[in-house]
N, C-alpha and C positions, 0 to 999 in steps of 0.2 A: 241302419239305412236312413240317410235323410227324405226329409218330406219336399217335393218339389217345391219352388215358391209359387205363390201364386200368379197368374198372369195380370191382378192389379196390384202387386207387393208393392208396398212405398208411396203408393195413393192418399191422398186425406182422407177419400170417402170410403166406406164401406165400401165389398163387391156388387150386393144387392141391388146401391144407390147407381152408382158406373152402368152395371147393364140395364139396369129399367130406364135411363136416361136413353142408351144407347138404342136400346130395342123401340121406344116411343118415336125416336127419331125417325127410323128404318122403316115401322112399320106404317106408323100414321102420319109420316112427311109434316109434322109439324116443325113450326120455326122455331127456330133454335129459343129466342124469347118467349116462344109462348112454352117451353119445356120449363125454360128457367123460371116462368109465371108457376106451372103445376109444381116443381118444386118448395115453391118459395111457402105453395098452400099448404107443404107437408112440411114446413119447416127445417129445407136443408137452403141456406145461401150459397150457392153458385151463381160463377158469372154465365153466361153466354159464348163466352170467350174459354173458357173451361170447358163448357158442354160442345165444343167445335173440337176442340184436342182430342179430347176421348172418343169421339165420333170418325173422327181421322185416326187414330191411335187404333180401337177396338172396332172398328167397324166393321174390315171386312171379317171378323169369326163369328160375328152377330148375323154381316148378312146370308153368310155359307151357312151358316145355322139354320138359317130361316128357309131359307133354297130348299136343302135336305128337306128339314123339317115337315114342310109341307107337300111334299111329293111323297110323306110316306102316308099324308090322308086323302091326297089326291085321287085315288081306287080305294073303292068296297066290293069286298065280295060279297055276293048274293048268289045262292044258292049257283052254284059250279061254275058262277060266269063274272067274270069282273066287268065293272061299268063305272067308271068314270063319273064324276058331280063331286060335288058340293053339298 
């Protein structure tokens, strides 16, 4: 049986690199320059113009990720009764 490929097969950059790009975007509305700035501190070179493709490319699984994601810490239960917070 083959192994799926993966959803950034054929990428220069690692997967890790792709979504922590992507996820920084989404989540902290950062400009796309100042992404490619926290980047450039960790020593990967990307354009700007790269970090818009993969954000248009991957974005919406990032951002239905993040949707779900957090609607599944949006309730706590406490003692038999759910209550909603942060």
């Amino acid at each position: 049986m083959r192994k799926p490929k993966s959803l950034y097969h054929g990428h220069r950059f690692p997967a890790s690199v792709i979504g922590h790009t992507v996820r920084w975007d989404f989540r902290f509305q950062l400009s796309l320059r100042d992404i490619e700035a926290l980047l450039f501190e960790r020593g990967v070179i990307v354009s700007y113009e790269t970090i818009r493709r993969w954000c248009d490319k991957f974005g919406g699984s990032v951002a239905i990720g993040a949707y779900f994601g957090e609607a599944e810490h949006r309730f706590r239960l406490k003692s038999n009764r759910v209550s909603g917070g942060r």
